[in-house]
Structure formats: structure tokens, C-alpha cells
C-alpha positions as CSV (number, residue, x, y, z in Angstrom):
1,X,0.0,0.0,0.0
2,X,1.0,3.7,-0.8
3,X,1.8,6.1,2.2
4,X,-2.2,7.6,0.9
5,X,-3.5,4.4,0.9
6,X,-2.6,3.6,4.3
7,X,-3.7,7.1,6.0
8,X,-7.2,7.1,4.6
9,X,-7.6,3.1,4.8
10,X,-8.7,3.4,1.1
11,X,-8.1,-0.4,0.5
12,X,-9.4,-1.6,3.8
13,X,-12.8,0.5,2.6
14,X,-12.8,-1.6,-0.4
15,X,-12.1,1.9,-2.7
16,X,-9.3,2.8,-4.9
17,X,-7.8,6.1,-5.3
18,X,-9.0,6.8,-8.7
19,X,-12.8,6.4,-7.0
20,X,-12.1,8.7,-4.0
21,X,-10.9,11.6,-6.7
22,X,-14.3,11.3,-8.6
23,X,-16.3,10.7,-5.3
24,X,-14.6,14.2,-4.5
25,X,-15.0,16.1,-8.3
26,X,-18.8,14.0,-8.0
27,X,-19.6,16.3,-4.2
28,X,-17.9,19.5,-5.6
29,X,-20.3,19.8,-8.5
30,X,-23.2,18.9,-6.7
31,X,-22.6,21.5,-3.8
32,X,-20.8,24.0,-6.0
33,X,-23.3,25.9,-6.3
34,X,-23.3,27.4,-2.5
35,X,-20.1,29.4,-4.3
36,X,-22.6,31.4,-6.2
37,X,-25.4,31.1,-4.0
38,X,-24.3,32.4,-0.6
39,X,-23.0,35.6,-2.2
40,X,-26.8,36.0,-3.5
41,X,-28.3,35.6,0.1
42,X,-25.2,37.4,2.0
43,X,-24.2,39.6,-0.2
44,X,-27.2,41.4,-1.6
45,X,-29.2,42.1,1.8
46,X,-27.9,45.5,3.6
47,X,-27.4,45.3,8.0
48,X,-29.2,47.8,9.8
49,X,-26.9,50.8,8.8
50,X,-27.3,50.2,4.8
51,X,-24.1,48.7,4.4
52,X,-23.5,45.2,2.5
53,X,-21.1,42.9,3.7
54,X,-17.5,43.8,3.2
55,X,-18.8,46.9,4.7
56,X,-19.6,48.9,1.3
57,X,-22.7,50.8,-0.1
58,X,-23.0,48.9,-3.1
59,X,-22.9,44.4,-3.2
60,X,-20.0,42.5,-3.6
61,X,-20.6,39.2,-4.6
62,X,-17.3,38.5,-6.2
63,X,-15.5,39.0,-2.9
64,X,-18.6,37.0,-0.8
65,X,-17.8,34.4,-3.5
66,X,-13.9,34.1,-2.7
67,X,-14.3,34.1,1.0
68,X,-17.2,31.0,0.5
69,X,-15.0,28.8,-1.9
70,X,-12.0,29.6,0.8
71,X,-13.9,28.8,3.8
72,X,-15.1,25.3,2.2
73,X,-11.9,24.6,0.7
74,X,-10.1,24.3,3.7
75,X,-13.2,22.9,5.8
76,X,-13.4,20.1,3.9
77,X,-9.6,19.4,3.6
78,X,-9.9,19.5,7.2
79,X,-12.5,16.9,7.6
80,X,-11.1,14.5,5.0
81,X,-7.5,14.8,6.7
82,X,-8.7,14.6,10.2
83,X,-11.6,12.6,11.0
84,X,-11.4,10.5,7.3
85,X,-15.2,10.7,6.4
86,X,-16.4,11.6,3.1
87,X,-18.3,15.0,4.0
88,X,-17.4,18.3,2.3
89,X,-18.5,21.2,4.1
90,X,-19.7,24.5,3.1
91,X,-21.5,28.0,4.3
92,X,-25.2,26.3,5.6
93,X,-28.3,27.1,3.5
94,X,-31.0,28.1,5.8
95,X,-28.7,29.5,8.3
96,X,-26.9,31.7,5.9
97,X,-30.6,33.3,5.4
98,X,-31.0,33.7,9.0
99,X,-28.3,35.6,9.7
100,X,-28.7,37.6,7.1
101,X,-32.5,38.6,7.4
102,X,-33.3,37.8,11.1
103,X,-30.1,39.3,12.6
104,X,-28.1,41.8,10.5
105,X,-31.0,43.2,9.8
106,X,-32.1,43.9,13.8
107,X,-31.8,47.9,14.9
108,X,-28.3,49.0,15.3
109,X,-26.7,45.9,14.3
110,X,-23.8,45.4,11.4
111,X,-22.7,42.6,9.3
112,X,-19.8,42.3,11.6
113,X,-22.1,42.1,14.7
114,X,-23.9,39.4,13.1
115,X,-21.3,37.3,12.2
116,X,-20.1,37.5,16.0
117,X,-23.1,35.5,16.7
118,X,-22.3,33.0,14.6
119,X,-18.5,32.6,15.8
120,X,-20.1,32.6,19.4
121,X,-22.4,29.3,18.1
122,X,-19.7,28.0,16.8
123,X,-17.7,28.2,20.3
124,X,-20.3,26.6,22.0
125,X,-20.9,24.0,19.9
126,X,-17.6,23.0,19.7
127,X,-17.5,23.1,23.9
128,X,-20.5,20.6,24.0
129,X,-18.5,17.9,21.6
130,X,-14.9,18.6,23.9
131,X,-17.2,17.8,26.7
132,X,-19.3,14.9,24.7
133,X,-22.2,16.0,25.1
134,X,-22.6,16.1,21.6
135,X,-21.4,12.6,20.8
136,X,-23.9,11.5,24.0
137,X,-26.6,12.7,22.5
138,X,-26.3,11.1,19.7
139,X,-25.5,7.7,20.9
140,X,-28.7,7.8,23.0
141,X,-30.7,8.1,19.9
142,X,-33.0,4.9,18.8
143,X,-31.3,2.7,16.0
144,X,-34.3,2.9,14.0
145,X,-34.5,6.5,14.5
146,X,-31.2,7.5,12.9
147,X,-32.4,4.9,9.9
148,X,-35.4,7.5,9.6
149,X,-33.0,10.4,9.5
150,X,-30.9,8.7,6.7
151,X,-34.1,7.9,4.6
152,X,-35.7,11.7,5.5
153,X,-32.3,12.9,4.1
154,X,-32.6,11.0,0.7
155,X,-36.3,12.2,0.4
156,X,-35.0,15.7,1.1
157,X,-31.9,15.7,-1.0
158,X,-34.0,14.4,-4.1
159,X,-36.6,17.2,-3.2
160,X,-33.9,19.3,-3.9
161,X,-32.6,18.2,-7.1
162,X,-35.8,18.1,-9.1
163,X,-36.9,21.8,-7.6
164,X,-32.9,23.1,-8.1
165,X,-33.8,21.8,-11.6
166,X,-37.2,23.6,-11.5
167,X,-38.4,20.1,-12.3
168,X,-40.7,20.5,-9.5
169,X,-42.0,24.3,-8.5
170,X,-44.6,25.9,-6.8
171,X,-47.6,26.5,-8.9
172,X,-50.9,28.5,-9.3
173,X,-53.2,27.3,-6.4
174,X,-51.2,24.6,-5.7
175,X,-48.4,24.0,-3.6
176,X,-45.6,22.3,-6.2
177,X,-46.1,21.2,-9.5
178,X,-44.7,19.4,-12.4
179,X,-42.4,22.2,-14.5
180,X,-43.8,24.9,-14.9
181,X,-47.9,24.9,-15.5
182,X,-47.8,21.6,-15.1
183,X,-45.3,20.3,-18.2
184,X,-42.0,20.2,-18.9
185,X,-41.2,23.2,-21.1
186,X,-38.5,24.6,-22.3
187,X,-34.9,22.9,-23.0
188,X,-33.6,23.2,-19.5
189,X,-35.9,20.8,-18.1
190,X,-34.9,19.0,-21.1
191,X,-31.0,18.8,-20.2
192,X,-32.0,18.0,-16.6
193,X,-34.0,14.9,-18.2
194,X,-31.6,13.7,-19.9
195,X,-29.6,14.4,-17.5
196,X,-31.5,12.3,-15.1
197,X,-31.8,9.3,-17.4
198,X,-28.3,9.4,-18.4
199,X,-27.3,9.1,-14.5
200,X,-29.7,6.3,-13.8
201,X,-28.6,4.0,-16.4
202,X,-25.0,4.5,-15.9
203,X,-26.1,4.1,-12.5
204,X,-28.1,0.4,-13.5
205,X,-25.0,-0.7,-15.6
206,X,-22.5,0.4,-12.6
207,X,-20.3,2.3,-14.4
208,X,-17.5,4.0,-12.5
209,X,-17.7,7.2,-11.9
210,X,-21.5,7.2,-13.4
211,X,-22.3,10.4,-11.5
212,X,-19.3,12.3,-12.3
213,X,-19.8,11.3,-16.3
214,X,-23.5,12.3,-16.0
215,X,-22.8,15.8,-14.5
216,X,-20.1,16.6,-17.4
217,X,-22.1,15.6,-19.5
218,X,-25.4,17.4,-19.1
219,X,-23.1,20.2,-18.7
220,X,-21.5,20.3,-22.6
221,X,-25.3,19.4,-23.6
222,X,-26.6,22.8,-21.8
223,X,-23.1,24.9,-23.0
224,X,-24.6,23.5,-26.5
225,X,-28.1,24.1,-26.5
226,X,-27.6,27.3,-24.7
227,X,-25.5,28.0,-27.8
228,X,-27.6,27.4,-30.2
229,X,-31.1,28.5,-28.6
230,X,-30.0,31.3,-26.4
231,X,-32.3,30.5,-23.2
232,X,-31.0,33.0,-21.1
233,X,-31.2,32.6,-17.2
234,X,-34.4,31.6,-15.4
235,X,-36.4,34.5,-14.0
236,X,-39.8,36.2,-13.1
237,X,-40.3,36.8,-17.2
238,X,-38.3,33.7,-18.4
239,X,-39.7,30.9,-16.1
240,X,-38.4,28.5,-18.6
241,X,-34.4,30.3,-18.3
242,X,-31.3,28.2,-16.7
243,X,-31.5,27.9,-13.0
244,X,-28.7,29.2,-11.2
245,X,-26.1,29.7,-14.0
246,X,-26.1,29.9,-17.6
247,X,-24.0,27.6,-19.2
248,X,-21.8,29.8,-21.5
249,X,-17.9,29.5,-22.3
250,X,-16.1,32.4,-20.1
251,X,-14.3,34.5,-22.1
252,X,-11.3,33.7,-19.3
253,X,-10.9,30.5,-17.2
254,X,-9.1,32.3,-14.5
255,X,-10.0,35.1,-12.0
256,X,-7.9,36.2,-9.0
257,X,-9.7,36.4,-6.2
258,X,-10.0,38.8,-3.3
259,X,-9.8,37.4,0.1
260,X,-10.1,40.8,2.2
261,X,-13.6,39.6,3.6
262,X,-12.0,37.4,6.0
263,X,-11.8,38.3,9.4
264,X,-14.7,41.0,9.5
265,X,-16.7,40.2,13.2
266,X,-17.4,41.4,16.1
267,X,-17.4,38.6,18.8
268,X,-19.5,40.7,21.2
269,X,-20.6,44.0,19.3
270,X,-24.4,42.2,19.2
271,X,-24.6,42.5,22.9
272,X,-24.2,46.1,23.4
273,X,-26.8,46.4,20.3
274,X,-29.9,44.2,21.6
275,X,-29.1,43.2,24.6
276,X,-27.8,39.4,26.2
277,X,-31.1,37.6,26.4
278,X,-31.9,38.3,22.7
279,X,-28.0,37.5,21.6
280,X,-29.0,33.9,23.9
281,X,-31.9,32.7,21.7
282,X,-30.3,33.8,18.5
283,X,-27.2,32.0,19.2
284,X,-29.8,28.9,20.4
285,X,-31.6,28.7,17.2
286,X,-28.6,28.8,15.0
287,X,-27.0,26.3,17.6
288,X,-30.1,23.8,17.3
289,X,-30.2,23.9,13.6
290,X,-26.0,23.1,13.7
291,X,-26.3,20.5,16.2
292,X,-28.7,18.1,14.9
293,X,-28.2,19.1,11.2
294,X,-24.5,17.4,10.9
295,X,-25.8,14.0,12.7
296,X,-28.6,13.7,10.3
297,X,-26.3,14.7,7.3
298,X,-23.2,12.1,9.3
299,X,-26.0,9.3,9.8
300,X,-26.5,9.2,5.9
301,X,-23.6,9.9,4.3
302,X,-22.0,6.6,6.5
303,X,-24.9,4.7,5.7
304,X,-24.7,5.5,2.1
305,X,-21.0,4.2,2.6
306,X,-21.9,1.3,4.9
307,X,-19.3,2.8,7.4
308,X,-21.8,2.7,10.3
309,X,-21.4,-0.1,13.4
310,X,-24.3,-2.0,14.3
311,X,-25.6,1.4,16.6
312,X,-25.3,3.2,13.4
313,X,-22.4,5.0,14.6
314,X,-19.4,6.5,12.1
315,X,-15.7,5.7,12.1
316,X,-14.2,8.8,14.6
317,X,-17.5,10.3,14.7
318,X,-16.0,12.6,17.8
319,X,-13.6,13.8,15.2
320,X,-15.9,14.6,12.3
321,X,-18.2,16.2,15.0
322,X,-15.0,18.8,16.1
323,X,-14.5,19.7,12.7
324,X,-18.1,20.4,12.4
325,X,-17.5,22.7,15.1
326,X,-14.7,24.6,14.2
327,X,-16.7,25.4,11.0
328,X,-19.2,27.0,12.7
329,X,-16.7,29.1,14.1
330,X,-14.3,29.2,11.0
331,X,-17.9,30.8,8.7
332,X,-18.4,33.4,11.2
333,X,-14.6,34.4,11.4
334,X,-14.5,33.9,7.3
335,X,-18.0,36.7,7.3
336,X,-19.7,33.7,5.0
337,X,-21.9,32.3,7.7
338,X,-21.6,28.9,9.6
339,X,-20.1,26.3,8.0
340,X,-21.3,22.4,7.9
341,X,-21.5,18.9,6.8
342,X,-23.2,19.0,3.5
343,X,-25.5,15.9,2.4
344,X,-24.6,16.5,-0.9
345,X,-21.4,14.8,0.0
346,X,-23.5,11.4,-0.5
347,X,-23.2,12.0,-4.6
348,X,-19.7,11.5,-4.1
349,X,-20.7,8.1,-1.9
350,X,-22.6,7.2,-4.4
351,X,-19.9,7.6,-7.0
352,X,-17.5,5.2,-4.7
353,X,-16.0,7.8,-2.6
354,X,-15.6,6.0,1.1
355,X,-12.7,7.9,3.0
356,X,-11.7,11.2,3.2
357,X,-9.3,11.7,0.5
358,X,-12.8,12.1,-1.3
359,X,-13.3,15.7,1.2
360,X,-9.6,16.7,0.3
361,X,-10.1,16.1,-3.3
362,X,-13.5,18.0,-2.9
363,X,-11.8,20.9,-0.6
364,X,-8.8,21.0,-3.3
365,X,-11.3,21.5,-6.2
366,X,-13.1,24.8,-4.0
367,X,-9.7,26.8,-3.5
368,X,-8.9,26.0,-6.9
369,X,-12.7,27.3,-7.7
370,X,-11.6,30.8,-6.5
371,X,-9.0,30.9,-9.2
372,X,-11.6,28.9,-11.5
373,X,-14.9,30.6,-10.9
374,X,-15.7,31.2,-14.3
375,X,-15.6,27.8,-15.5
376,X,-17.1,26.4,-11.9
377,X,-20.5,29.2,-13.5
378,X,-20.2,26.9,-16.5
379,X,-22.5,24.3,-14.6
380,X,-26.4,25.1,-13.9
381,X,-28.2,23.0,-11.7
382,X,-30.1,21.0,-14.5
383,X,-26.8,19.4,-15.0
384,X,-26.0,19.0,-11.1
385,X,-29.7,18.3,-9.9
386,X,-29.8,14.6,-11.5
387,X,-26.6,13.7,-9.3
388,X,-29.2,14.6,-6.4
389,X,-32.2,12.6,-7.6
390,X,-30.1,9.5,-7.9
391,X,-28.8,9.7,-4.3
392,X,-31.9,9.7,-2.8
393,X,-32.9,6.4,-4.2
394,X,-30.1,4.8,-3.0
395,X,-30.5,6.6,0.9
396,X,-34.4,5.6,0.3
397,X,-33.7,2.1,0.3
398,X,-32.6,1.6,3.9
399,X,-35.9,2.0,4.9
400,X,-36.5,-1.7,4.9
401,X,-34.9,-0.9,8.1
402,X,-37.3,0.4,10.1
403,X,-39.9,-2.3,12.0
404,X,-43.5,-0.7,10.1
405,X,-45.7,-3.5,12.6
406,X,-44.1,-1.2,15.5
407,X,-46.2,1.7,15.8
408,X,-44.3,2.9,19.0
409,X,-41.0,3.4,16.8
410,X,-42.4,3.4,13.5
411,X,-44.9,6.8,13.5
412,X,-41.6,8.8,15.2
413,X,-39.5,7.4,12.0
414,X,-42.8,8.1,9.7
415,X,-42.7,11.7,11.1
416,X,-39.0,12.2,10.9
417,X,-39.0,10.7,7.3
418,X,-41.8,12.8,5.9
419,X,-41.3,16.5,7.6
420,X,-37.8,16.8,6.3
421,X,-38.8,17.4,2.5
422,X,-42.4,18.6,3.5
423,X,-40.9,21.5,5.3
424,X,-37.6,21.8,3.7
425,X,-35.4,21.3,7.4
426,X,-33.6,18.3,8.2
427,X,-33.8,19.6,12.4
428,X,-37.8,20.3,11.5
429,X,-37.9,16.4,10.5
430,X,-35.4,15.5,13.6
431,X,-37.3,17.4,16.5
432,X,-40.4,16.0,15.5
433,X,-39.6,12.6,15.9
434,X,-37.7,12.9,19.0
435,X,-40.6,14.8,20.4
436,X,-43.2,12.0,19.4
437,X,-41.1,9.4,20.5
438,X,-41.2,10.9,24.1
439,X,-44.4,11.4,23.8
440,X,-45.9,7.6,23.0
441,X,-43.4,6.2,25.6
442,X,-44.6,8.2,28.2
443,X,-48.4,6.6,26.6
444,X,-48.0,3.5,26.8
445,X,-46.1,3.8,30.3
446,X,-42.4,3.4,28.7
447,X,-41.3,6.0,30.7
448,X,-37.7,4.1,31.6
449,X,-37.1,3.5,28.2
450,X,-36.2,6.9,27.7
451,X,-32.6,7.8,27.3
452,X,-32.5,10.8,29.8
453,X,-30.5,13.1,26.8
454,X,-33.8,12.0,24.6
455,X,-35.8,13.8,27.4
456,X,-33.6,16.6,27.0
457,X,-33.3,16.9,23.1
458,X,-37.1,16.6,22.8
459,X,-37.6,19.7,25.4
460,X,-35.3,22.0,23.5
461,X,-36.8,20.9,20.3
462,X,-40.0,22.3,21.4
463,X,-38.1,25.0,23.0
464,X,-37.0,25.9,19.4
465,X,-40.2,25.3,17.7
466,X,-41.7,27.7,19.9
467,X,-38.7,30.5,19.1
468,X,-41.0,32.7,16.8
469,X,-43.8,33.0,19.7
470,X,-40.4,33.8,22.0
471,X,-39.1,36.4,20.4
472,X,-42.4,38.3,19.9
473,X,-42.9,38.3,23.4
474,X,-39.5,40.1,24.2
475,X,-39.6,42.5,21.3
476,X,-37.3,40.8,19.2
């Protein structure tokens, strides 16, 4: 075995080094996108004062956009080097909109406020795992619980490819639809179809790197049709546009980027601004959505990999979780929002990946993306989307593990399966199936058979379901 091979176990996996390198360029594509996507939610909302972030009068998406790629690039070479999992982590899609509509935007406070709160989640998330309380509370979690969360995941994650696609969107009196009025029109939707098919049946004939193939692909069949029928990008008067990006040919593969971003927080400006209760239940909502996000996202990708033990544990699961941490904290330091585990990391394990030479291959490809950024715009999600689709078959299918005659575990894992892609959150999903699952035990006079962290993750989940009501009260 090579020095490589014997760091990241790739042969005791049963993987090869060619398959962690397209597991890695499979996860990249798939979650490239956040590179052009946080910018769009960060970059283009002012704080209180009318500034945008970088601290100018006008956006900068460019230099959002360098900062993100950074950030994930080094996260995930972290993650792959250290704990040997294949995640790839990135600035978190929900709580990059929090931050940036629920807390910059709050009287008197700025962007670098804001991203205080988030280094300060970060801090005390990564004090619960150095204490394991993190790593308790998720060992006290139900086996067939965490098989839920995996299959919730692969409902969600395909949810997200066919509306990234707009495959699926919200229609006219209804809440999603097929396309758009109800058919597939326009040639987008076409790529992603093709797209789709091409990944299944590559997928059917197991061909290596099937995924990887698939997204290149679709990608040279949108740069062509977008050639020759001139689309245009998808929008309010050209439903039927590219989502995302237009596939075009830059006029120049390489950009340098501007890094001057990093660094701009203030750990405890926020508290001066709206006072410590109200900095206590932002940092607690950010911190609930962190905490149980990463185990769902963890649960599946090792599942995905069959790297879980017979507890449907991870391989150095106290490691991956410290990383996690430090990327909260490393987002908010970076100004791009909290970093995490990202399930689209389970394309690459469905392309092969199995260790974490997959994350560093992943992480290389982002800091080479803020060199690269014009051709990384090259790739819309119609191309991307069908990677998704096909994953969440595959995470679907351990739901043969879930006893269905068992009502007492069974509706939890129903709930936790469904609310995931019905309300778009992976913790929504989560904290209602820890909250049930309480809740029939203490029924049917279980009581005992309650891990006592359960007790405590189900009263902070409705703790945090109750936040809105919260926050009204105090004048937040």
C-alpha cells in the first residue's frame, strides 16, 4: 500500500484512489453551487446601517464568493484529513438566510455584529463535543431513529434536485407542480431529463464514476443548447431560463480572487446592540439547527458508505463532530456564515468515494474554484440536480430498516422521514420525531425506556419550535 492508501484506509474501505478523486469532483459539483449562492443571500441584503457585507454601499458578490469557496476549501480538507469521512462542508443554507434577514437586519446591528453570533455558536458547539455531550446525545438516539433520518435525508436531498432543476416548482393554487404549468417546457428541463436518465442508467450498468460522467455531461449538452437557442437565465419573465447559471464558455478560465472579507466580526458588538437575552436565543436557534443538522447529514452519508457499526455509529464520529465545530466558528470568522456537513457529499458516496481523501479532493477543487470561478459558473443546476435525484434512491432504500408492525417506533420514524422534504429542514424532521417518540413512551407507560438526553433533546426541540412566539414576546 501507498503512504495515501494507508492514512485514509482506502483499500481496507474496499475503494481505490481513482474512486475517491471522482467521489470528490462528483460532491464538488453537486454542492458547488453554494459558491454562487451564498453571495446572493449574504451579499445582496444590507445590516441595519445600509451597508452590504465587506462593509460597502453597493454588493460584492465576487468577494462573498472568494471568501465562501476559501472557507469550504479548507473545511473540507480539514475533515477529509482529520476525521477521514467523506463530507465536504460548506457555508449552511438556511442559516446563511437567517443571519442575514433575522439578525443583521435587527436595529443598530452590522454585518460584523452578526457574524459575531455566529463565531459565538460555533464556540459553544464545539464546547458541548470537547465535553461529549454532543457525541452522548447522539448515541442515546433509537437505531431505527437515525435509519429515519438517513431515509428523510434521501427524500429531502432528491426534493432538492428536481426543484434546483425547476423540475418541480410551486404552482398557481397549488403548492408544487410538475415544470412549470404543469409540463415540462422549455430545454432546461430537457438537459435536466436527460440528464437524469443518463445518471440512472449508468447508474443500472454500474459504471465508475456514473455520477461524475453524468454531470459533465449534461453540462457540454446545456453549454450546447444554450449556444444554439440562447435560453438566457431563469427568472420572473423567463420561467423557462437556466437555473442558477447559464451555461456559457467564459471568455477567461481564470479570475484572481479577493480574500479581504476574511476576518470581519465582532465577537461581542451584538450584545451592546440588543441586549444578552436576545443574543442567547439567537445563538440557540442557530445552535439547534447546527447540532442536529451534521448527525442527520453524518448518519446518511455513513450509511450511504456502509461505514456505520451495528448502533449506526461513524468511524471517529468525535472527530468529524470537532471539525463540524470549528466550521461554525471558522464561517463566522471567514464573514460567509456557519459552516457544515453537507448531504450532498452522498453523490460522491454514491460515486464510490468512502474515506476522506474524497473531502480533500473535494476541498482542493473549491480553493482552486476561487481561481476557477468562471468555468465552476459553467455548470447550472439541470446538469447538477440529476446527481441529487439519484442519491436519494439509493438513501431511500434503507428504509427496509425500520420495523413498520411497530407503531411505538415506527410513527416517530414516519414523522421524521416525511417532515424533512415537507418542510424543507432536516432539524424540523429531527425534532419531531424525537418529540413524538417521548411522547408515545410516556403513553403506553415506557417512561424508563427513555434515554434521559432524549428527554432533553425533545424539550429543547420544542423549545425551538416555539422560538417565533419567543421572540415576539421580548420585542425581538
Amino acid at each position: 500500500m501507498s503512504p495515501v492508501d494507508r492514512y485514509f484506509k482506502i483499500t481496507e474501505r474496499g475503494s481505490t484512489i481513482g474512486t475517491e478523486i471522482r467521489g470528490g469532483l462528483t460532491t464538488f459539483f453537486t454542492m458547488s453551487y453554494i459558491i454562487v449562492l451564498n453571495p446572493l443571500i449574504l451579499g445582496t441584503v444590507p445590516d441595519s446601517t445600509g451597508h452590504f457585507l465587506g462593509g460597502g454601499t453597493e454588493p460584492n458578490l465576487a468577494l462573498v464568493a472568494a471568501a465562501t469557496a476559501l472557507v469550504a476549501g479548507v473545511l473540507s480538507i480539514l475533515m477529509g484529513a482529520v476525521a477521514n469521512f467523506p463530507i465536504a462542508l460548506a457555508a449552511g443554507l438556511g442559516l446563511n438566510a437567517v443571519v442575514a434577514y433575522s439578525i443583521a437586519s435587527l436595529p443598530g446591528m452590522t454585518w460584523a455584529d452578526a457574524m459575531g453570533i455566529v463565531v459565538l455558536e460555533g464556540l459553544v458547539i464545539l464546547v458541548l463535543v470537547l465535553t461529549g455531550f454532543r457525541t452522548a446525545v447522539f448515541r442515546a438516539v433509537p437505531r431505527e431513529i437515525k435509519v429515519a433520518i438517513s431515509v428523510g435525508i434521501g427524500l429531502f436531498i432528491a426534493l432538492i434536485g428536481f426543484v434546483d432543476a425547476g423540475f418541480v416548482r410551486s404552482g398557481a393554487g397549488t403548492v408544487l407542480e410538475l415544470g412549470v404549468g404543469g409540463s415540462l417546457d422549455g430545454w432546461p428541463l430537457l438537459v435536466f431529463s436527460l440528464g437524469l436518465l443518463a445518471a440512472i442508467v449508468l447508474m443500472v450498468k454500474k459504471v465508475r464514476g456514473g455520477l461524475l460522467i453524468a454531470i459533465i455531461g449534461t453540462t457540454g449538452l446545456a453549454v450546447l443548447v444554450e449556444l444554439v437557442a440562447n435560453v438566457g437565465s431563469f427568472g420572473e419573465k423567463n420561467p423557462t431560463g437556466w437555473k442558477l447559471n447559464t451555461p456559457e464558455l467564459p471568455d477567461s478560465l481564470v479570475q484572481v480572487p479577493d480574500f479581504s472579507l476574511l476576518g470581519h466580526f465582532s465577537l461581542f458588538g451584538a450584545f451592546g446592540k440588543i441586549g444578552v437575552v436576545a443574543v442567547a436565543l439567537l445563538v440557540f436557534s442557530l445552535l439547534l439547527a447546527d447540532f442536529f443538522d451534521t448527525m442527520g447529514t453524518m448518519v446518511a452519508v455513513g450509511a450511504e458508505a456502509e461505514l456505520l457499526d451495528d448502533e449506526g455509529n461513524p468511524p471517529n464520529m468525535e472527530r468529524i463532530l470537532v471539525v463540524d465545530s470549528v466550521a461554525a466558528v471558522a464561517g463566522g470568522m471567514g464573514s460567509v456564515s456557519s459552516n457544515t456537513a453537507y448531504i450532498e457529499s452522498a453523490s460522491g458516496v454514491g460515486d464510490g468515494a468512502r474515506t476522506g481523501l474524497a473531502s480533500v479532493v473535494t476541498g482542493a477543487a473549491f480553493l482552486l474554484a476561487t481561481f476557477l470561478s468562471p468555468l465552476v459558473d459553467m455548470v447550472p443546476s439541470e446538469a447538477a440536480a440529476p446527481a441529487l435525484v439519484v442519491v436519494g434512491f439509493l438513501m431511500v432504500m434503507q428504509v427496509s430498516g425500520i420495523d413498520w408492525k411497530n407503531y411505538e417506533i415506527a410513527i416517530p420514524a414516519f414523522l421524521t422521514m416525511i417532515l424533512m422534504p415537507f418542510t424543507y429542514s432536516i432539524t424540523a424532521g429531527i425534532g419531531a420525531g424525537f418529540i413524538v417518540f417521548v411522547v408515545i413512551k410516556i403513553a403506553v407507560g415506557k417512561v424508563k425506556a427513555v434515554h434521559p438526553l432524549m428527554w432533553l433533546a425533545a424539550v429543547l426541540f420544542v423549545a425551538y419550535f416555539s422560538l417565533g412566539p419567543i421572540k415576539d414576546a421580548i420585542g425581538i
